[in-house]
C-alpha positions as CSV (number, residue, x, y, z in Angstrom):
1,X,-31.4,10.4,11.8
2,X,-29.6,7.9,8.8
3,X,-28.3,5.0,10.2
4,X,-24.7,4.6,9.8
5,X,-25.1,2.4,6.8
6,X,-26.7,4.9,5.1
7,X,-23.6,7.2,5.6
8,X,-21.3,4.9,4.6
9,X,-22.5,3.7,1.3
10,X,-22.8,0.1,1.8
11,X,-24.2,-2.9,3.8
12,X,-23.9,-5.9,5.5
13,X,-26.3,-6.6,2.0
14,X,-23.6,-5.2,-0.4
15,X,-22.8,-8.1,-3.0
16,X,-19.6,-9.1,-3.8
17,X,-19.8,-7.1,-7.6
18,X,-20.4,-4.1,-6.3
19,X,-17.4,-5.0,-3.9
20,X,-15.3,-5.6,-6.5
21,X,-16.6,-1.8,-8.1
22,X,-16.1,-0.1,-4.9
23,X,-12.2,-1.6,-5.2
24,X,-11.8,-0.4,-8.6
25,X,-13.1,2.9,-8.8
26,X,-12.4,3.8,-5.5
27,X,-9.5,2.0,-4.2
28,X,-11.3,0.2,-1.3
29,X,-12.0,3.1,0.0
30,X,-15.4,2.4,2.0
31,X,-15.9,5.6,4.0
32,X,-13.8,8.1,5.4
33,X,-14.9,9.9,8.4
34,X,-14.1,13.5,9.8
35,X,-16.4,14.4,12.8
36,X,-20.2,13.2,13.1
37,X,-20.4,9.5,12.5
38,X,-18.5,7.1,14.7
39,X,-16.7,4.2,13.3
40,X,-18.2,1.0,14.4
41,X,-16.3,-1.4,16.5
42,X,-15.8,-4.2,15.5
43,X,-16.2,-3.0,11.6
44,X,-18.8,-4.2,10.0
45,X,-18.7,-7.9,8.3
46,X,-20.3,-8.8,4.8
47,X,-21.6,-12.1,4.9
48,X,-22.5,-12.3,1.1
49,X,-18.2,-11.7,0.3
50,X,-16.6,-13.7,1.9
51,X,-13.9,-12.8,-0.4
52,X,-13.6,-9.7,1.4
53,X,-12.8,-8.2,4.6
54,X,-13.0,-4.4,6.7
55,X,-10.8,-2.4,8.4
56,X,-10.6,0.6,9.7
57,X,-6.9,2.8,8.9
58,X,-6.0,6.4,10.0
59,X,-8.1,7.0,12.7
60,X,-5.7,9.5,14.5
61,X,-6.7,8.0,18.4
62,X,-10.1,9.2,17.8
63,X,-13.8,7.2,17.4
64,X,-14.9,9.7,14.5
65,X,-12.2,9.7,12.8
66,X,-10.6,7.3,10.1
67,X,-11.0,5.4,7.4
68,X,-13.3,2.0,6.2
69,X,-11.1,0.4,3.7
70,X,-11.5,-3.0,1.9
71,X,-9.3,-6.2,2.8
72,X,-8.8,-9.0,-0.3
73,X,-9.1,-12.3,1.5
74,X,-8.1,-13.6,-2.0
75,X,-5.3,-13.2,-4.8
76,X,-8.3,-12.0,-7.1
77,X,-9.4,-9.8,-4.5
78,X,-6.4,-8.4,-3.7
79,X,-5.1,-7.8,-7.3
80,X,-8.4,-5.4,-7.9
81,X,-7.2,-3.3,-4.7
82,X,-3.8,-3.1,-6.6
83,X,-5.2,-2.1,-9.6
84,X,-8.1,0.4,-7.7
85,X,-5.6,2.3,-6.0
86,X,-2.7,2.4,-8.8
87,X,-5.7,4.1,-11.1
88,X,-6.2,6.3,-8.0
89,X,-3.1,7.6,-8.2
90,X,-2.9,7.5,-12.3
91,X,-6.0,9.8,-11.6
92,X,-4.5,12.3,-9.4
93,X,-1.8,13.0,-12.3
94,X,0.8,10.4,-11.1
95,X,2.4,8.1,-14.2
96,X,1.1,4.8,-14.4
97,X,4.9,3.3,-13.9
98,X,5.3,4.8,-11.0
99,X,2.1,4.1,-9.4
100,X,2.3,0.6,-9.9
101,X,5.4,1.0,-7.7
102,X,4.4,3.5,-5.4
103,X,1.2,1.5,-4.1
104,X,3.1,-1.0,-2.0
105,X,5.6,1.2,-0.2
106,X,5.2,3.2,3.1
107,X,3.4,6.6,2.2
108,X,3.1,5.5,-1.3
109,X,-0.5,5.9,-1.3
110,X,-0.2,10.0,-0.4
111,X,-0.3,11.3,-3.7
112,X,1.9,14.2,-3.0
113,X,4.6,11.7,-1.8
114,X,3.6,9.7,-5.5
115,X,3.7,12.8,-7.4
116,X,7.2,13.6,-5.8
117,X,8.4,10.3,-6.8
118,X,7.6,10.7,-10.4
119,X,9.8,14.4,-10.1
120,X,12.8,12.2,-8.8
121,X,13.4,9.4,-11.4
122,X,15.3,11.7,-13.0
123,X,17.2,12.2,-10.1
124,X,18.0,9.1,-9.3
125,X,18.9,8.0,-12.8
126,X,21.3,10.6,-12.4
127,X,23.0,11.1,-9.3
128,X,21.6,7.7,-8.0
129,X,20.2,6.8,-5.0
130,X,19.7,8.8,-2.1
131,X,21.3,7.9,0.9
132,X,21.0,10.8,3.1
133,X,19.6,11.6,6.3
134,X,18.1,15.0,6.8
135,X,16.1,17.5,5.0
136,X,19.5,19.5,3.9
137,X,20.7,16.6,2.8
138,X,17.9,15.4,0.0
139,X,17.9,19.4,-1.3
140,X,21.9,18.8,-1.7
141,X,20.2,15.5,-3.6
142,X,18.1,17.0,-5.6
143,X,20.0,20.2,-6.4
144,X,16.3,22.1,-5.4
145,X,15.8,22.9,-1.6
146,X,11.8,23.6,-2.7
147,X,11.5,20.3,-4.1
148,X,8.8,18.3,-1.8
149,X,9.3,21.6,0.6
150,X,6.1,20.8,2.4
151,X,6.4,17.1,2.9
152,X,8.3,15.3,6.3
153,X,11.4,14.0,5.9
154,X,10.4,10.4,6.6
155,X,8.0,10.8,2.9
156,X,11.1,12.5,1.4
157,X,13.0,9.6,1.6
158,X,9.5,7.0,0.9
159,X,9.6,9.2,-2.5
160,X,13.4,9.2,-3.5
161,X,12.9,5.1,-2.8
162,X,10.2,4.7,-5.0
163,X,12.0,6.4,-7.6
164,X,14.9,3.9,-7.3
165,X,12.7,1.2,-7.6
166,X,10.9,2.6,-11.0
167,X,14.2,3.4,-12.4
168,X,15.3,-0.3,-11.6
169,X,12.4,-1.9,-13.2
């Protein structure tokens, strides 16, 4: 059987460039795990970055699931995790503007919630900014009851206030 490392792509070995790759071209994102592997507890430390850190995100209360994601320790390191996951989104058709906004808000790193965003600048620069509170409410908003049809309410609302923020800047 692999050892977990082997799984997850890197090591306690991994330098600090190929750190700094795995931030760029693919947003931190170390390993994602869906059944099979365990995550390790505590998660595993790279002695030759010290630049950098590990956590593990979205493990949904259960030991195989989740995420391994990068932590900047540093401004540099933390700027490449902007940029990584901005071109993440830029890659999964989002515009550029609006990623740069969308990657520090709640949800903004969904793409469909990103993608739903960049649908409701027009909106906003419209009608302005959305202050409802329900589901009926954001399709009176939007003039569309599909629009974002499959996405929570809570991510509805994350989208309409990225929009407002890439209309103000």
């Amino acid at each position: 059987m692999n050892s977990f490392y082997d799984v997850l792509g890197f090591s306690p070995h991994t330098t600090a460039e190929e750190l700094d790759h795995i931030a760029l071209e693919r947003a931190g994102v170390l390993w994602t795990g869906r059944g099979g592997y365990g995550c390790p507890k505590p998660t595993p430390k790279i002695p030759q970055a010290p630049e950098w850190g590990t956590k593990v995100i979205a493990r949904q209360g259960m030991g195989n699931c989740g995420r391994i994601v990068l932590v900047g320790k540093t401004s540099r390191t933390r700027e490449l995790l902007r940029r990584g996951k901005a071109q993440s989104l830029v890659n999964q058709g989002v515009p550029a503007e609006v990623a740069a906004v969308a990657i520090s808000m709640p949800y903004g790193m969904e793409s469909e919630v990103a993608l739903l965003a960049a649908e409701l600048v027009e909106v906003t620069s419209s009608k302005g900014p959305f202050w409802g509170d329900s589901h009926r409410a954001f399709a009176l908003w939007t003039g569309n009851k599909n629009m974002g049809a499959a996405l929570s309410f809570p991510r509805k609302r994350a989208a309409a206030e990225i929009a407002a923020k890439v209309k103000n800047n």
